[in-house]
N, C-alpha and C positions, 0 to 999 in steps of 0.2 A: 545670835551669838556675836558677841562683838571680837573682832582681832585686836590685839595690842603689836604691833609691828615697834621695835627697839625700845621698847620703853627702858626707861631713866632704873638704872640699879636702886635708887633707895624706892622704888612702889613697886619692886617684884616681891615683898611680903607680900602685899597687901593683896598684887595680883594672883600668888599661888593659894589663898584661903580659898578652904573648902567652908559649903555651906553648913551649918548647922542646926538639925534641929532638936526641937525639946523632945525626948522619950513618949511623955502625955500625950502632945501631940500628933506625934509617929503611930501610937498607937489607936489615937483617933481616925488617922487617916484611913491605915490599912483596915480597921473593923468598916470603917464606911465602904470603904473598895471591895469588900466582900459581901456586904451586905447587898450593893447594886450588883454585883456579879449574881447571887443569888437570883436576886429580883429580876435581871433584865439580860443573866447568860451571855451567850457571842457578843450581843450587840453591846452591854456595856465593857467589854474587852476590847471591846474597835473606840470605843468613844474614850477611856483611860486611855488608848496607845496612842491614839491623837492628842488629848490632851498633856501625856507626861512627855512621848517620842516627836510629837507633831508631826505623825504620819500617818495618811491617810490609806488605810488597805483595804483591801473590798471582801477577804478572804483570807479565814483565817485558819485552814487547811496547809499540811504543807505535801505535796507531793512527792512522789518515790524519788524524781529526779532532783529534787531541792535537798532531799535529806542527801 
């Protein structure tokens, strides 16, 4: 994540753009993500949550006291 600390009024457009992507694409993604879910269950839920969150869990259970 990069910080922008003061930056200059004329590049807070530029700074508040959200990414964009193609719909085709979006819908490539997610079919892909479900198809390795299919294929590969928890563990490719732990490998997406690393890859989009970049968090490593060990466990993906939530306990009584967490809920």
């Amino acid at each position: 994540m990069k910080i922008n600390a003061y930056p200059q009024k004329e590049n807070w457009s530029e700074l508040v753009k959200r990414p964009v992507l193609q719909k085709e694409k979006l819908t490539e993604l997610i079919t892909d993500i479900f198809k390795e879910v299919e294929k590969n269950g928890d563990q490719a839920l732990l490998d997406f949550n690393k890859k989009f969150d970049g968090a490593e869990i060990k466990n993906i259970k939530v306990s009584k006291e967490e809920i």
